[in-house]
Every structure is written in C-alpha cells, then in structure tokens.
N, C-alpha and C positions, 0 to 999 in steps of 0.2 A: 504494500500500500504506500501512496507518496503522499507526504503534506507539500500542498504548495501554496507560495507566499505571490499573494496577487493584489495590484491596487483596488481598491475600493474608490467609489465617488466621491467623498470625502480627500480622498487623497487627490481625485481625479482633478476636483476642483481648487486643491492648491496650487497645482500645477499649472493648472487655465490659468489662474489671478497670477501668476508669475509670468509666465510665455505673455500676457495681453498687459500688463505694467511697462514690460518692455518695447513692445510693439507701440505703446502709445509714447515711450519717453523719443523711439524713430521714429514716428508718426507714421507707420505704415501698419493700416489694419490687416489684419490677419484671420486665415482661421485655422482653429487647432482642435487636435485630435488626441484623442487618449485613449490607449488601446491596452487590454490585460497582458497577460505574459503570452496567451496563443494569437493576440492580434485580434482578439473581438472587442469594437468599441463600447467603451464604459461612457464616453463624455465627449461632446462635442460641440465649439462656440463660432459663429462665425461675427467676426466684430461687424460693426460698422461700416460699412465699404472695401471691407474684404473681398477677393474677388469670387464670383458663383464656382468658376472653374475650376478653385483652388480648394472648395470643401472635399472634395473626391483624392486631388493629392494629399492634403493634409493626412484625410483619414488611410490613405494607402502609405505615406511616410511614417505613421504610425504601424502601420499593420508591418510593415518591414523591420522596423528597429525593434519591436518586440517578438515576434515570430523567429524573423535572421538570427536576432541576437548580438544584432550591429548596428551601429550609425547607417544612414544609407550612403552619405558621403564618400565611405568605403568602398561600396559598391562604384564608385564614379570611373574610376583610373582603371579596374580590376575588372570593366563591363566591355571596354573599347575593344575594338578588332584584334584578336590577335593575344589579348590578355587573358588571363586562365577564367574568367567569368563571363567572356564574348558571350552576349547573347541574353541573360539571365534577365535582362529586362522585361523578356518577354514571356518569364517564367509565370506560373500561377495565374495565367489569366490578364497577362500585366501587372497585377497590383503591386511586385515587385520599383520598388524606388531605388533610382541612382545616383541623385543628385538632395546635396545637402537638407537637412533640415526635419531630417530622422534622427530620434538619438532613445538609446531605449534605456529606462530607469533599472539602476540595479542596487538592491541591500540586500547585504549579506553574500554580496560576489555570486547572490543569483539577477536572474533580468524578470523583473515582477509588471512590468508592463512596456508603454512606449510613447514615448510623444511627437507627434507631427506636425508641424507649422509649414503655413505656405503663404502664399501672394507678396511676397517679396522678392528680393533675388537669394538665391541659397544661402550666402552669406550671413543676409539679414533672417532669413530664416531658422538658420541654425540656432545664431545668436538668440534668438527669443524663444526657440525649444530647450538653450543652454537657462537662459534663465529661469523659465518654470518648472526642470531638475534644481537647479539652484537652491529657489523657496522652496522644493519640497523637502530638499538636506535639510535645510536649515528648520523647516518642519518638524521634521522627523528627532532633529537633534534637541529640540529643544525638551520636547516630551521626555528624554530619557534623562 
C-alpha cells in the first residue's frame, strides 16, 4: 500500500495568491494552474486579461511539471531535433509542455503537485510559477 503526499486546495490557493502577487507587481495577467502529483487539476485562476489561449497551456504546464516530475523548461533544449526527447511534444495527446513556466512542487524530495502559468513570455512565466512555490515554502515553513 502507498501513502501519498498531495496538495490540497488550500494549499492550491497559496500558491495562486503567490504566482498572481507577482504577475500583478509585472503587470502581466496571467492564468494558473495547479495540478496534484498525477496532473489532475485541483485549482485554477484566470486573472484579469489573461489570455483565453493561455488557460489550456497553463493547465497543461501544470499537468507536465507534476506528472514528468520536471520543470517543463527542461523539456525545451532536450525536445529539438536530434536531442534524446525529439518529439515528446507530441506525446500524451500534446499536453506535454516544452517551454518554460512549469515547475512542479516538491516536500519531502517527493513532487506532490505542479504549477502552471502562462500568457507571458516563459520567462515571465516561470518567474511567477517560481513565486507561488515561493509563498507556498514559506507557507509551509511557517506552520512547523
């Protein structure tokens, strides 16, 4: 039998007000995704003029960074022609993500969910997935 450690909404929701804090201090709305440890959405925000296109990435940059068990960033270099993951974009259906702004939540050096932001450029994307892992540490830390 396994126990496994998965976010909850609660947690899901620290992590939105952390990713959407940042997004508003760049001022590019966003929308984000939070997905469990298998990539099934718990939570999901679309700000204010976030783009429509971008709900679908978000929740699929999620669904990769918890699922993979990687940034999707990762996936970027390691997807191109000729590199050992040629192709993988097209894995699952697509839902696989290559480009930044995946990053999946891990305590206790397991991966217990994933967060996804999009409608910026990956950069700004990541940045504001890096921050709603941020408040959730710092969440997390404080309780114990």
């Amino acid at each position: 039998m396994l126990t496994i450690q998965r976010l909850d909404i609660n947690d899901a929701n620290i992590l939105i007000a952390g990713a959407r804090a940042h997004a508003n201090k760049i001022g590019v709305p966003m929308c984000i995704a939070i997905t469990d440890e298998g990539g099934n959405l718990i939570a999901f925000e679309r700000m204010n003029g976030g783009k429509v296109s971008s709900s679908t990435i978000a929740i699929d940059k999620s669904f990769t960074a918890s699922a993979a068990k990687k940034p999707t960033h990762e996936y970027g270099s390691a997807s191109q022609p000729g590199a050992p993951a040629y192709g993988i974009a097209s894995a699952i259906g697509g839902r696989l993500m290559v480009v930044g702004g995946g990053l999946p939540v891990i305590v206790d050096n397991q991966v217990v969910g994933g967060i996804g932001v999009s409608s910026g450029t990956p950069a700004q994307d990541q940045a504001c997935a890096q921050a709603g892992i941020d408040a959730f540490y710092a969440h997390i830390s404080a309780e114990v």
